[in-house]
C-alpha positions in Angstrom: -12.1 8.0 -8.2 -11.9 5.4 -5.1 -9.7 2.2 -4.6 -10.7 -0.4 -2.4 -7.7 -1.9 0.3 -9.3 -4.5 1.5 -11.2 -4.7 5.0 -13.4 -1.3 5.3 -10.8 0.9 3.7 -11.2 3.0 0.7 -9.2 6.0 -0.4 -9.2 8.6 -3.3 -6.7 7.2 -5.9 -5.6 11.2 -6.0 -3.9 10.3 -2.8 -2.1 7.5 -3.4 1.6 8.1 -4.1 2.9 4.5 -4.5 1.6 1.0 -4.1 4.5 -1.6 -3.0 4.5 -5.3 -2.7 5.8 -6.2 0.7 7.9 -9.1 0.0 9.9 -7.6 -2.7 10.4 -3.9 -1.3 11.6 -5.9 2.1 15.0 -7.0 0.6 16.1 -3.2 0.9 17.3 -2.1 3.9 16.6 1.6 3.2 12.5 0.1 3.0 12.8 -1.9 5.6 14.5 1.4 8.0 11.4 3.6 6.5 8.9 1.1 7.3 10.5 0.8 10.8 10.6 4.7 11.6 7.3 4.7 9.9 5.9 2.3 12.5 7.3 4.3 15.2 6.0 7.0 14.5 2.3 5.8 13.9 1.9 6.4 10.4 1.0 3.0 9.4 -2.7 1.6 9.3 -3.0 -2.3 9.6 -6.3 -3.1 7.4 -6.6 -6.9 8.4 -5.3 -9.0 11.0 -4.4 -11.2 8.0 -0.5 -10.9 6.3 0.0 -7.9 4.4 0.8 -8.1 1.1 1.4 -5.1 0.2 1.6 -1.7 1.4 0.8 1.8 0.2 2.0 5.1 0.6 -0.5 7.7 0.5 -1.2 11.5 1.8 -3.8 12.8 3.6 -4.6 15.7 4.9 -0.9 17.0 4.4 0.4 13.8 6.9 2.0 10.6 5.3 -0.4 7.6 5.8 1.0 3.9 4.8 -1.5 1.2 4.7 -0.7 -2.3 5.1 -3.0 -4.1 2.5 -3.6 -8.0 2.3 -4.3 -7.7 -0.9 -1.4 -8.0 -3.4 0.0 -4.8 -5.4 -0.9 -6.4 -8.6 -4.8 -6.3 -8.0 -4.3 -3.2 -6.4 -2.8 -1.9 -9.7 -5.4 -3.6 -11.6 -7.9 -2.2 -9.3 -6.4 1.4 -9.8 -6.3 1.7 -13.4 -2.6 1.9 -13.5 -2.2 -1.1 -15.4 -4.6 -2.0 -17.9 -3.5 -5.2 -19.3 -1.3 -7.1 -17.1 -0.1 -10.3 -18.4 1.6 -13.1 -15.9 2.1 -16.0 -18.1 
């Protein structure tokens, strides 16, 4: 089975290790230094020119790829099958 990014990006959910809302894992410095040395380097894939919104952590190929979605972790989720029946009342 495939997920959908955003933009032109599509991945097997088999290698997706985590999906992280940006915002909220930001407040951590230990995220914010991975992210960083991440960056560096060149393991992170920018699907949009638009703001991320979240990003995820994946492997491929035996390398670490993390992409930087615009779309938010919760559709992702939704989008994954991870969570069935979310409620945000």
């Amino acid at each position: 089975m495939f997920i959908h990014l955003g933009g032109d990006v599509v991945v097997p959910l088999k290698d997706i290790i985590a999906i992280m809302d940006i915002e909220s894992s930001s407040v951590s410095q230990n995220t914010k230094e991975f992210l960083q040395t991440a960056d560096d380097e060149d393991f992170i894939i920018k699907i949009s020119k638009d703001s991320p919104k979240s990003f995820i952590l994946s492997e491929r190929d035996n390398k670490t790829v993390i992409y930087l979605s615009p779309i938010s972790s919760v559709t992702l989720y939704k989008r994954s099958g991870f969570l069935n029946d979310v409620s945000l009342k």
